[in-house]
KOLMIKE-499895 format. One record per residue (C-alpha): x, y, z; residue in one letter; residue number from 0. Coordinates in steps of 0.5 Angstrom, whole numbers, plus 2048, in hexadecimal, padded with zeros to 3 digits. Example, Ala and Ser with C-alpha at 12.3 -4.5 7.8 and 13.67 -1.06 7.14 Angstrom:
! residues 2
x; y; z; res; n
819; 7F7; 810; A; 0
81B; 7FE; 80E; S; 1
END
This chain:
! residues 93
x; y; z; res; n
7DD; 81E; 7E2; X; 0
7E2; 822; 7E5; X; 1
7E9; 820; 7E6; X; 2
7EE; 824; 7EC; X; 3
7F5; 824; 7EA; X; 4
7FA; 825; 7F0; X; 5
802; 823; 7F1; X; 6
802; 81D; 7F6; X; 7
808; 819; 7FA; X; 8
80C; 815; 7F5; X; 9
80E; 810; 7FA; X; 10
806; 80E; 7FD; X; 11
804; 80F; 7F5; X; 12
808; 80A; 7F2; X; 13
806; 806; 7FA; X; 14
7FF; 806; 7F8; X; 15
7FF; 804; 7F1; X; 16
803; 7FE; 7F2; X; 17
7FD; 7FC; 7F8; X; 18
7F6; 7FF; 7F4; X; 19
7F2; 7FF; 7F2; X; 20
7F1; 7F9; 7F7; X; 21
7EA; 7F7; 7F3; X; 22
7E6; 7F9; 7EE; X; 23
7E7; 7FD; 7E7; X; 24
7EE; 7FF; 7E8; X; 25
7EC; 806; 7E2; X; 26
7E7; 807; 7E7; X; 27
7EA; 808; 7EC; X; 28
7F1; 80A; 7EB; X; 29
7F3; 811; 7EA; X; 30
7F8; 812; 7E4; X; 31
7FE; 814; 7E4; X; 32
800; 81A; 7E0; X; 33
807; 81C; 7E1; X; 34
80D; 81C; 7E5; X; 35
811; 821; 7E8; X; 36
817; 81F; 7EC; X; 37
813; 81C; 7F4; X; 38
80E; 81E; 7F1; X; 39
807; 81B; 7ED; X; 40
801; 81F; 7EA; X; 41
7FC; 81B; 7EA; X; 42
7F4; 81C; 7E6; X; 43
7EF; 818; 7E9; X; 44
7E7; 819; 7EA; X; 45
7E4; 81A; 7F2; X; 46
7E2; 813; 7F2; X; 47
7EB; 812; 7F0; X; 48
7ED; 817; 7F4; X; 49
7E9; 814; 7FA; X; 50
7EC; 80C; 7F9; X; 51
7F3; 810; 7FA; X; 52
7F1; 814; 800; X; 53
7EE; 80D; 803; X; 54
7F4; 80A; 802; X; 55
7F9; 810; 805; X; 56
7F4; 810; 80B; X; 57
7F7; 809; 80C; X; 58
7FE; 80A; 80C; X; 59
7FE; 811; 80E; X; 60
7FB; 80E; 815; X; 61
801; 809; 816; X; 62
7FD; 802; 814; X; 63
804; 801; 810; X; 64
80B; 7FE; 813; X; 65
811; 800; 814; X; 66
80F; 805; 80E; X; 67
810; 80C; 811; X; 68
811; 810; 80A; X; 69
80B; 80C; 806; X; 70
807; 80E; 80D; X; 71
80B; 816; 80C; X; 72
809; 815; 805; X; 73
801; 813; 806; X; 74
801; 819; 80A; X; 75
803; 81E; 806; X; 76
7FE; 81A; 800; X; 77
7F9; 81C; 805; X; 78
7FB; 824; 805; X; 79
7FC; 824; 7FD; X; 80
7F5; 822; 7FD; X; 81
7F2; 826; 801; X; 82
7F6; 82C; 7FE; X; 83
7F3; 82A; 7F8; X; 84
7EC; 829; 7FA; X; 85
7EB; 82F; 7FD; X; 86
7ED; 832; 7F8; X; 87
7E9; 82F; 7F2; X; 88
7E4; 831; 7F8; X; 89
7E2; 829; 7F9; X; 90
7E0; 827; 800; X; 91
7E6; 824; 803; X; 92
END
């Protein structure tokens, strides 16, 4: 299976890691953490991976959080790495 690489907010990173995954296997559904550059995370993850972090973001990046405007800043621009990333690879977003 493939895996998609991308560099994602370390702030909503480190968030989602400590929520998920909420159930289930957490190898199959955690993308991994490859390296860390400064604000930054590269992450590696197959589309199903990949899919479990932009649901999450899509949560957040809607407002569903209280009085966390950086972790909502934060799942937003999740959301635009992804999308960068995915086109990219030439996966359907």
């Amino acid at each position: 299976m493939t895996e998609l690489t991308m560099m994602v907010p370390a702030s909503f990173w480190l968030d989602h890691c400590d929520r998920c995954p909420c159930d289930g296997d957490p190898e199959a559904a955690m993308a991994r953490e490859v390296s860390t550059h400064g604000s930054r995370v590269m992450i590696a993850g197959t589309p199903a991976q990949i899919e479990v972090l932009r649901s999450d973001a899509q949560f957040y990046a809607e407002g569903n959080v209280d009085d966390c405007p950086g972790l909502v800043r934060s799942a937003r621009a999740t959301l635009a790495a992804i999308a960068r990333a995915t086109t990219t690879k030439g996966e359907a977003k």
